[in-house]
N, CA, C and O atoms as a Maestro MAE file, in Angstrom:
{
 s_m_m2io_version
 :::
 2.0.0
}

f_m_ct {
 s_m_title
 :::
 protein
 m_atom[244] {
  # First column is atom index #
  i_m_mmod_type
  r_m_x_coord
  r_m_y_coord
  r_m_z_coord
  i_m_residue_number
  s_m_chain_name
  s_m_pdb_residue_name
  s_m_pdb_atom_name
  i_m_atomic_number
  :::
  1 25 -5.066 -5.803 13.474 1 A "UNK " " N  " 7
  2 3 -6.289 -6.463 13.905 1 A "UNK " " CA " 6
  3 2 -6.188 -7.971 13.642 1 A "UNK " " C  " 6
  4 15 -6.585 -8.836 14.423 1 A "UNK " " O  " 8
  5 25 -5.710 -8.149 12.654 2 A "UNK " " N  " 7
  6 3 -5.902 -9.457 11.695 2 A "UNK " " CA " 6
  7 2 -4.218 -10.486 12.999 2 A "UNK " " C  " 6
  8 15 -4.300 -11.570 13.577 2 A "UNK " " O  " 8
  9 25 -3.434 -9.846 12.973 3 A "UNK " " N  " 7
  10 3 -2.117 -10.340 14.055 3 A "UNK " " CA " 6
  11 2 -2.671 -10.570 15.956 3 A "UNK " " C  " 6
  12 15 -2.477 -11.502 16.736 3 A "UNK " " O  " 8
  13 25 -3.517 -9.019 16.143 4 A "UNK " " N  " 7
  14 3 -3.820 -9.559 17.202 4 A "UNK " " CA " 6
  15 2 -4.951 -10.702 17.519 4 A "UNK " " C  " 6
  16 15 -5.062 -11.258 18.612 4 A "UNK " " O  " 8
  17 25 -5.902 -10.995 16.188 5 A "UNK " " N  " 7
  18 3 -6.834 -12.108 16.608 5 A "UNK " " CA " 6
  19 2 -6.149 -13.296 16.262 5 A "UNK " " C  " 6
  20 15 -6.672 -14.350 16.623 5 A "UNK " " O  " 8
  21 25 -5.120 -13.336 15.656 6 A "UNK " " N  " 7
  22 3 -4.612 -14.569 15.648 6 A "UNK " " CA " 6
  23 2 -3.262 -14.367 15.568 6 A "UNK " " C  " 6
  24 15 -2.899 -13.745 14.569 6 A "UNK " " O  " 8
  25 25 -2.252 -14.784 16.487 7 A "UNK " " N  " 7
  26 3 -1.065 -14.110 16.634 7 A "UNK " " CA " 6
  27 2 0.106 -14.862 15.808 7 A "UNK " " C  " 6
  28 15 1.152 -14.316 15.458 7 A "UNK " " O  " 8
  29 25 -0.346 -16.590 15.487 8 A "UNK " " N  " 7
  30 3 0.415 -16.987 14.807 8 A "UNK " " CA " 6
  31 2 0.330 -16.576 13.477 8 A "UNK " " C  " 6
  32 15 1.087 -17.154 12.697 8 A "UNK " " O  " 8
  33 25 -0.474 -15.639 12.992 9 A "UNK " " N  " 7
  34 3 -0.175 -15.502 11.754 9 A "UNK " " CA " 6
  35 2 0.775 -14.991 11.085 9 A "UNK " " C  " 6
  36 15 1.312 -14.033 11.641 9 A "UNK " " O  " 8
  37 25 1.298 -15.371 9.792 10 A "UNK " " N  " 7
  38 3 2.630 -14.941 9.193 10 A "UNK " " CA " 6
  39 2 2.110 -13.288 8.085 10 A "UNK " " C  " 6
  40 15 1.068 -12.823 7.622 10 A "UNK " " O  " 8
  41 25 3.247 -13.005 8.101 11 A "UNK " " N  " 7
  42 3 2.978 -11.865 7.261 11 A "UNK " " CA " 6
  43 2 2.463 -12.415 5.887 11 A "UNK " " C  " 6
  44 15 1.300 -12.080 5.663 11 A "UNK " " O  " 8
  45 25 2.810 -12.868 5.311 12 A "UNK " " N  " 7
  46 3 2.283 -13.473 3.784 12 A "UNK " " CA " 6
  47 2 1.087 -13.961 4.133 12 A "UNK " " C  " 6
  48 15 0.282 -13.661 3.252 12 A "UNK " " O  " 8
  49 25 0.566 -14.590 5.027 13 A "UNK " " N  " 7
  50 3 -0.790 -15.760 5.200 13 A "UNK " " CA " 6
  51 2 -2.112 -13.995 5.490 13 A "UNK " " C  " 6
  52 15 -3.328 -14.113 5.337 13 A "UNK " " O  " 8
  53 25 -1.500 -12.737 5.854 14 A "UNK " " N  " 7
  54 3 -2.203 -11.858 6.301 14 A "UNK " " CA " 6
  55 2 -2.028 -11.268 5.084 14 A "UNK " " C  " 6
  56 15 -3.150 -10.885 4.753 14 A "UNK " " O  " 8
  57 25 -0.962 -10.880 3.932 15 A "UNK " " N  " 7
  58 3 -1.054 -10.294 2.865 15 A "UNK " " CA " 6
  59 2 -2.500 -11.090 1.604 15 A "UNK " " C  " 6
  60 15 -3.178 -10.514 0.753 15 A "UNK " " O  " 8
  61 25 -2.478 -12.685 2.063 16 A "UNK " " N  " 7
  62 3 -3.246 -13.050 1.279 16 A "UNK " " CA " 6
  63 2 -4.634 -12.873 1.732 16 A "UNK " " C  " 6
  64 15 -5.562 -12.834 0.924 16 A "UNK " " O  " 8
  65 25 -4.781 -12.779 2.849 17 A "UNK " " N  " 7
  66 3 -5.807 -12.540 3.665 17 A "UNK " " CA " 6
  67 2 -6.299 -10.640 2.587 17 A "UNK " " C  " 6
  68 15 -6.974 -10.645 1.558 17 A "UNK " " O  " 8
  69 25 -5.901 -9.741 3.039 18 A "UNK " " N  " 7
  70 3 -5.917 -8.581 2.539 18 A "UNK " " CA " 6
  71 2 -6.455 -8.575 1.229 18 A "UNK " " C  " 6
  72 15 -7.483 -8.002 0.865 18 A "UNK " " O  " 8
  73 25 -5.520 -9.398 0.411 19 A "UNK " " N  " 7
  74 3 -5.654 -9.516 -0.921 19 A "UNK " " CA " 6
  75 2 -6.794 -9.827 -1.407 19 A "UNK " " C  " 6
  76 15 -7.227 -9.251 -2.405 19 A "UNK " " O  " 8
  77 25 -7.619 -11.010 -0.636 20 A "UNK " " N  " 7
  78 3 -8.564 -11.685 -1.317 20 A "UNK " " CA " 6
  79 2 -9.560 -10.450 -0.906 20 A "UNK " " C  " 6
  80 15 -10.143 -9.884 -1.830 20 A "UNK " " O  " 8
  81 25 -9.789 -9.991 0.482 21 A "UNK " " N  " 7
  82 3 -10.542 -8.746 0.892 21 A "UNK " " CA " 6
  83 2 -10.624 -7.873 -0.327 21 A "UNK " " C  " 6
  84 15 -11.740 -7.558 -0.742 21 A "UNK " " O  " 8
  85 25 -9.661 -7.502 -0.866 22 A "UNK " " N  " 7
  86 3 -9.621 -6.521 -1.761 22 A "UNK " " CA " 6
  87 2 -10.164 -6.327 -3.112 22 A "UNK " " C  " 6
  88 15 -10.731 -5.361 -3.623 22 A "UNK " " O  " 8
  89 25 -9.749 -7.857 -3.706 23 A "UNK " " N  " 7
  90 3 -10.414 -8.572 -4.688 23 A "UNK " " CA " 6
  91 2 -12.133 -8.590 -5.026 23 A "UNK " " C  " 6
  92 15 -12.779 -8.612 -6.074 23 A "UNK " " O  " 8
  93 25 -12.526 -8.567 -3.444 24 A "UNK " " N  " 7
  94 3 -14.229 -9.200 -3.374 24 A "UNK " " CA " 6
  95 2 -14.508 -7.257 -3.257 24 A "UNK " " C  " 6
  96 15 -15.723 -7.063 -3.288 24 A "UNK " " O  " 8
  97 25 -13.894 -6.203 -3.166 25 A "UNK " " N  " 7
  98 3 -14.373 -5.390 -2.811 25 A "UNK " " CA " 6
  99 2 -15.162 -4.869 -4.479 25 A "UNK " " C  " 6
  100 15 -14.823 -5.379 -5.546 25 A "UNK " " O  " 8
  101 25 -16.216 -3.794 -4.351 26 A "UNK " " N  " 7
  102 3 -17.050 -3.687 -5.128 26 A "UNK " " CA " 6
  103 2 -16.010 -2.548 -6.338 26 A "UNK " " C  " 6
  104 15 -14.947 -2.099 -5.909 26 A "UNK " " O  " 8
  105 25 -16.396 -2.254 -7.562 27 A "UNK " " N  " 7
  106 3 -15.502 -1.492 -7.985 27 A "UNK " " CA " 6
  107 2 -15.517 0.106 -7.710 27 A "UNK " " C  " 6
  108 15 -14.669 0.918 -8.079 27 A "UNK " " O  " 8
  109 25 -16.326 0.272 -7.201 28 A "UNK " " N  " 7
  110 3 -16.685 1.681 -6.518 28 A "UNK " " CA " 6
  111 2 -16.125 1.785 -5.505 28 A "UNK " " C  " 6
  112 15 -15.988 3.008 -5.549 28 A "UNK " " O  " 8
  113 25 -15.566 1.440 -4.386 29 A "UNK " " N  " 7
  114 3 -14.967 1.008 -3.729 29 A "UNK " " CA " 6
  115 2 -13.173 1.008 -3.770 29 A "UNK " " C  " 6
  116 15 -12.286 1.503 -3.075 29 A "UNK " " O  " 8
  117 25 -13.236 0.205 -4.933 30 A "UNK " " N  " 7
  118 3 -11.549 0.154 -5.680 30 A "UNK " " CA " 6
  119 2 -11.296 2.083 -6.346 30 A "UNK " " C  " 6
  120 15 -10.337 2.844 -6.222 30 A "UNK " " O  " 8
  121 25 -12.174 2.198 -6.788 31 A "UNK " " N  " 7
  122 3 -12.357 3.356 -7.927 31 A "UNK " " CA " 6
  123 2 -12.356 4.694 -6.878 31 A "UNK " " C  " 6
  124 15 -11.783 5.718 -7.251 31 A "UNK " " O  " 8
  125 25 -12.855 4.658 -5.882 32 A "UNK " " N  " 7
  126 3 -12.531 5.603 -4.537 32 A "UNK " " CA " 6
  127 2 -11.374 5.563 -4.110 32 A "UNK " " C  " 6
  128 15 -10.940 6.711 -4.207 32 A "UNK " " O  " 8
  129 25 -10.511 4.816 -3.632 33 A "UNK " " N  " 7
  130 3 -9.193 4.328 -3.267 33 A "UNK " " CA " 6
  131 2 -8.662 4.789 -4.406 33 A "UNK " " C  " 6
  132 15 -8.631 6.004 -4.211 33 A "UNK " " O  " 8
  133 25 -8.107 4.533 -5.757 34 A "UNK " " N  " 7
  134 3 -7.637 4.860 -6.991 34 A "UNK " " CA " 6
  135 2 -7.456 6.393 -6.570 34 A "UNK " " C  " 6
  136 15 -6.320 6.848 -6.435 34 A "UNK " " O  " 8
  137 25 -8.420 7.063 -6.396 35 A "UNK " " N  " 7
  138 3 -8.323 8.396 -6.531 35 A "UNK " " CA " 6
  139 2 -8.239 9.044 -5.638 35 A "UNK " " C  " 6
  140 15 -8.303 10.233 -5.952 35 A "UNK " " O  " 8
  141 25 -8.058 8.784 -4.060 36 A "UNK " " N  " 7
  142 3 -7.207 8.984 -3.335 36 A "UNK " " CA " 6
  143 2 -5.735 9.003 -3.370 36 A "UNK " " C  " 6
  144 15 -5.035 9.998 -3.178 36 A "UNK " " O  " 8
  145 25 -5.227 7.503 -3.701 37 A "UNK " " N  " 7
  146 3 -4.314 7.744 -4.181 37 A "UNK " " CA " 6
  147 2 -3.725 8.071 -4.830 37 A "UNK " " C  " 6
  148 15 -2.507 8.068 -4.654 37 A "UNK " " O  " 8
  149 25 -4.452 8.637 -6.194 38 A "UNK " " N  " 7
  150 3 -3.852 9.780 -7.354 38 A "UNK " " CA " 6
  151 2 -3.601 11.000 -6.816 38 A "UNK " " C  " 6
  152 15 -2.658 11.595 -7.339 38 A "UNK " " O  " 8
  153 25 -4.483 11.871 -5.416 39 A "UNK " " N  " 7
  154 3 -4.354 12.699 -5.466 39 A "UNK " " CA " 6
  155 2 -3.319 13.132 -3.930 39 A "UNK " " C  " 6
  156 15 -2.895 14.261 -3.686 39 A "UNK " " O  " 8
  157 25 -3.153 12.183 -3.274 40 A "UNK " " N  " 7
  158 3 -1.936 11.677 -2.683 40 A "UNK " " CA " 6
  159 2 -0.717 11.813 -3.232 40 A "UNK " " C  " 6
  160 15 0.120 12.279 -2.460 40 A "UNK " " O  " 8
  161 25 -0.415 11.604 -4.118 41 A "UNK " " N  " 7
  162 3 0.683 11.109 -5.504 41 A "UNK " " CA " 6
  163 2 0.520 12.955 -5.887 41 A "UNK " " C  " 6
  164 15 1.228 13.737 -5.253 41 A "UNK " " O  " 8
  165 25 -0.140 13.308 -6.603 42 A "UNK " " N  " 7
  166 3 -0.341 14.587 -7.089 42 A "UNK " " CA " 6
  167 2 0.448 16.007 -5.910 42 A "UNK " " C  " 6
  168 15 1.363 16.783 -6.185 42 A "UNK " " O  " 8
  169 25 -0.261 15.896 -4.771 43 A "UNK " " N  " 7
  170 3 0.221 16.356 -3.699 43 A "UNK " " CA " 6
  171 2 1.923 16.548 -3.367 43 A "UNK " " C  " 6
  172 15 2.736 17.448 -3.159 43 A "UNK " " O  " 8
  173 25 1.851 14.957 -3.479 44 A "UNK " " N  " 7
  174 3 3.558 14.742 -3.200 44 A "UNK " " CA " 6
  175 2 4.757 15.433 -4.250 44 A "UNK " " C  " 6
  176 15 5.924 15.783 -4.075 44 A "UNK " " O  " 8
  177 25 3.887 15.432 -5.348 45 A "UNK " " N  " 7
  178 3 4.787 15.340 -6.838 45 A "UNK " " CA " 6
  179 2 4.816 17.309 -6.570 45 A "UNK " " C  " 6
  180 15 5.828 17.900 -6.949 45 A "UNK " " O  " 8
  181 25 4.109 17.806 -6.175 46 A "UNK " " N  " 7
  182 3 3.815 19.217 -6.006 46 A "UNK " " CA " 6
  183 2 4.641 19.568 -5.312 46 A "UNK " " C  " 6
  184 15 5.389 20.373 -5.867 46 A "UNK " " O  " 8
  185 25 5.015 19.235 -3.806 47 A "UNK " " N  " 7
  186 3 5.759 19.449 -2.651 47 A "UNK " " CA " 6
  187 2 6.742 19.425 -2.760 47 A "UNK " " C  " 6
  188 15 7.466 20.109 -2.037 47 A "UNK " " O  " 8
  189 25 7.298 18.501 -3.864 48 A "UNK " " N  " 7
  190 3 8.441 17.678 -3.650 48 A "UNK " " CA " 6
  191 2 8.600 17.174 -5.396 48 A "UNK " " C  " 6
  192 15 8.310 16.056 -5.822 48 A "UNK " " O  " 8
  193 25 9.245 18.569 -6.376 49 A "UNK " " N  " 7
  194 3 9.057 17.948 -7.700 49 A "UNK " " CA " 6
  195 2 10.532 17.725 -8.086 49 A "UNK " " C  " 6
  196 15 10.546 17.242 -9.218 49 A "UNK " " O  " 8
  197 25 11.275 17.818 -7.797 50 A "UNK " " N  " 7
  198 3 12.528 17.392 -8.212 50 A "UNK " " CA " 6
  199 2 13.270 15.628 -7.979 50 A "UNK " " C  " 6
  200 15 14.137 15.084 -8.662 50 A "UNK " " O  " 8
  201 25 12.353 14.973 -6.482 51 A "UNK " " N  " 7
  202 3 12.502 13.947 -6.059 51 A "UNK " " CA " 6
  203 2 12.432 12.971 -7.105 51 A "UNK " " C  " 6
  204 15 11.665 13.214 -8.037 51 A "UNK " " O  " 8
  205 25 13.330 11.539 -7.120 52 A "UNK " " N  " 7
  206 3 13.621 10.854 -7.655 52 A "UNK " " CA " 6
  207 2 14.153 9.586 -6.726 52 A "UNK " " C  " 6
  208 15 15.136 9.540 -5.986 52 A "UNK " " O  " 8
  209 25 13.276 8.694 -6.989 53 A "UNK " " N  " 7
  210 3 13.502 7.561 -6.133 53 A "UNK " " CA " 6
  211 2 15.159 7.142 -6.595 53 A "UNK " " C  " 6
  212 15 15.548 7.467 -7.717 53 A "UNK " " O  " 8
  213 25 15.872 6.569 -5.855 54 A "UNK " " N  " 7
  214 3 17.000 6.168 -5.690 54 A "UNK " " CA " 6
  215 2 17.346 5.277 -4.610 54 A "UNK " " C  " 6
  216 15 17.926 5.585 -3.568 54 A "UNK " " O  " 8
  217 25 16.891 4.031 -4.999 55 A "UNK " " N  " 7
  218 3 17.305 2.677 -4.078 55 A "UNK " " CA " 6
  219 2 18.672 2.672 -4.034 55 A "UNK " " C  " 6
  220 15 19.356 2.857 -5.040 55 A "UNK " " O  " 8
  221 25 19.343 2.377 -2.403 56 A "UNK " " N  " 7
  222 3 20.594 2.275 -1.795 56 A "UNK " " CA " 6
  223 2 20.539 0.329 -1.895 56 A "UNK " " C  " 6
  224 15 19.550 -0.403 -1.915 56 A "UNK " " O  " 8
  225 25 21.740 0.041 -1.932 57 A "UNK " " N  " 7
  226 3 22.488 -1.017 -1.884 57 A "UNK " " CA " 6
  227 2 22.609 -1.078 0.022 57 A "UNK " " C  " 6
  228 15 22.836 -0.152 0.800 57 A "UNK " " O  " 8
  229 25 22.416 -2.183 0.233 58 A "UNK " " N  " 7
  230 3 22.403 -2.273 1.576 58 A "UNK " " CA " 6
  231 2 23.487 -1.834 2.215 58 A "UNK " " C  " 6
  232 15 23.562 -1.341 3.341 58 A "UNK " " O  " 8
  233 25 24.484 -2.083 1.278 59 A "UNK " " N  " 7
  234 3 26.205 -1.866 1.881 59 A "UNK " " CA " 6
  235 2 26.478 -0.319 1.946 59 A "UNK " " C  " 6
  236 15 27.548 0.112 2.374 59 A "UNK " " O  " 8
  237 25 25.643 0.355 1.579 60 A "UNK " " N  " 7
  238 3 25.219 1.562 1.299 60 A "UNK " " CA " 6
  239 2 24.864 2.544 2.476 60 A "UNK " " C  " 6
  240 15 25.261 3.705 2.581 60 A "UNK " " O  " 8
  241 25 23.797 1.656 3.601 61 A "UNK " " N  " 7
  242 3 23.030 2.290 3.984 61 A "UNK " " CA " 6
  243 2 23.830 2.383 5.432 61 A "UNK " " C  " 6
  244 15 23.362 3.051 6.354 61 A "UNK " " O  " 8
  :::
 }
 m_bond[243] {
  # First column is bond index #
  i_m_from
  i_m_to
  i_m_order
  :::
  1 1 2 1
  2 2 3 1
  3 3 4 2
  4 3 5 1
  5 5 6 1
  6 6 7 1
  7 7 8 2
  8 7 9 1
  9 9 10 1
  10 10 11 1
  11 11 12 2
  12 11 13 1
  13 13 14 1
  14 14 15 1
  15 15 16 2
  16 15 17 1
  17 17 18 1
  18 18 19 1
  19 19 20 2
  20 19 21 1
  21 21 22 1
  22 22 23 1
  23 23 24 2
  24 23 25 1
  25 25 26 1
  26 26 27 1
  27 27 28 2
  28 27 29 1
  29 29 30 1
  30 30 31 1
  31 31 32 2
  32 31 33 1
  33 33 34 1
  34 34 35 1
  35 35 36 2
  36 35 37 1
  37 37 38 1
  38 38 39 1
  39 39 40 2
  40 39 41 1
  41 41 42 1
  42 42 43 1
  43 43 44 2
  44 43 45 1
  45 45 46 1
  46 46 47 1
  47 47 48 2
  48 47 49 1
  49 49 50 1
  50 50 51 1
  51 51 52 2
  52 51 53 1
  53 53 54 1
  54 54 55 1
  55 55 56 2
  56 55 57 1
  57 57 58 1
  58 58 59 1
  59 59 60 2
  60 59 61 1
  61 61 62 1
  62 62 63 1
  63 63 64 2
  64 63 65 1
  65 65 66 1
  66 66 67 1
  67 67 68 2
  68 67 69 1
  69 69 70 1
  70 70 71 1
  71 71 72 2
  72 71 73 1
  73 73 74 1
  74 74 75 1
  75 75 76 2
  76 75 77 1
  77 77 78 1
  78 78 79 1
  79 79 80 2
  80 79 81 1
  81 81 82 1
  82 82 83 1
  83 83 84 2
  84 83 85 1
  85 85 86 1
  86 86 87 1
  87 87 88 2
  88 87 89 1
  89 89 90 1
  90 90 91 1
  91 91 92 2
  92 91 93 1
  93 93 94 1
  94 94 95 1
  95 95 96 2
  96 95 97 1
  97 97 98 1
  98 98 99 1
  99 99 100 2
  100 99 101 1
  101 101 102 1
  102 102 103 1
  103 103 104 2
  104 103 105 1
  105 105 106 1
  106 106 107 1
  107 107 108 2
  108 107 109 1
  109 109 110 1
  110 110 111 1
  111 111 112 2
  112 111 113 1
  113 113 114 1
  114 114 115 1
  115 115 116 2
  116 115 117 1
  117 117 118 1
  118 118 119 1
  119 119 120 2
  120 119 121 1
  121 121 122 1
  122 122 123 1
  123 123 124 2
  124 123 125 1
  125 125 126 1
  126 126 127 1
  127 127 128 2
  128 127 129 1
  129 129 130 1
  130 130 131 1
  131 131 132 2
  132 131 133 1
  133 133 134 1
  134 134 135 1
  135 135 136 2
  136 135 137 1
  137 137 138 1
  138 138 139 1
  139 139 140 2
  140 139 141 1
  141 141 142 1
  142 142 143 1
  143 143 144 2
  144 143 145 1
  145 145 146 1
  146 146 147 1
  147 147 148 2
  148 147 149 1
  149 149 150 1
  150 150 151 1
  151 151 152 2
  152 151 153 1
  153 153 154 1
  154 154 155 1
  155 155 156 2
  156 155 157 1
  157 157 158 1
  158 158 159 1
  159 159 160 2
  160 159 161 1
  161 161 162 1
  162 162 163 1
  163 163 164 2
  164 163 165 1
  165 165 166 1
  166 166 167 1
  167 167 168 2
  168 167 169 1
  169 169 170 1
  170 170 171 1
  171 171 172 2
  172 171 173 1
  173 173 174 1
  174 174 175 1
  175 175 176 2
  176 175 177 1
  177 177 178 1
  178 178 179 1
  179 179 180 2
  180 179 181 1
  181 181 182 1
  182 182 183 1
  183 183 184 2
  184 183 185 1
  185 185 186 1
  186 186 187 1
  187 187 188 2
  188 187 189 1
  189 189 190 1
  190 190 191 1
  191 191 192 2
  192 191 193 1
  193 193 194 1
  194 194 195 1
  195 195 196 2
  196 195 197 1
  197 197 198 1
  198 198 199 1
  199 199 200 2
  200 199 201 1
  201 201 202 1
  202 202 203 1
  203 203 204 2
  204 203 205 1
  205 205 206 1
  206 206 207 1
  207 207 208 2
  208 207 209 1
  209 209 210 1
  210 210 211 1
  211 211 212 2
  212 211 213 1
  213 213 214 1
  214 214 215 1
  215 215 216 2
  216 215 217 1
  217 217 218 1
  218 218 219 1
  219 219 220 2
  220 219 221 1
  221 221 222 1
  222 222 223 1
  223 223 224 2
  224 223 225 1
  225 225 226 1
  226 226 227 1
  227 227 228 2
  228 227 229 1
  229 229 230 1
  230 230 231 1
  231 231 232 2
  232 231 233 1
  233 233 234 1
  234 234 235 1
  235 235 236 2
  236 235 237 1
  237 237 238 1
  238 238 239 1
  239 239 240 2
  240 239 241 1
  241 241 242 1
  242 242 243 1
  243 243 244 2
  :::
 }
}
């Protein structure tokens, strides 16, 4: 939304954009999100409990 109303925007100038959004949001708000994503996370860890992140080396990939 934020790229198509203004197309020159850079990815960082839209991350700060986001950021400050996020900042002003109320903590009820933050505290809803939190626990979505805990139970997102919970889900995954269930499905999938042996997984272990393991970043590749580019030369790698």
């Amino acid at each position: 939304i934020l790229k198509q109303a203004n197309p020159q925007i850079t990815n960082s100038e839209i991350s700060m954009v986001l950021g400050r959004a996020w900042n002003m949001e109320t903590p009820e708000v933050r505290k809803k999100y939190k626990l979505m994503a805990d139970e997102v996370k919970a889900e995954l860890i269930k499905k999938h409990p042996n997984y272990k992140y393991r970043p590749r080396r580019p030369s790698e990939k």
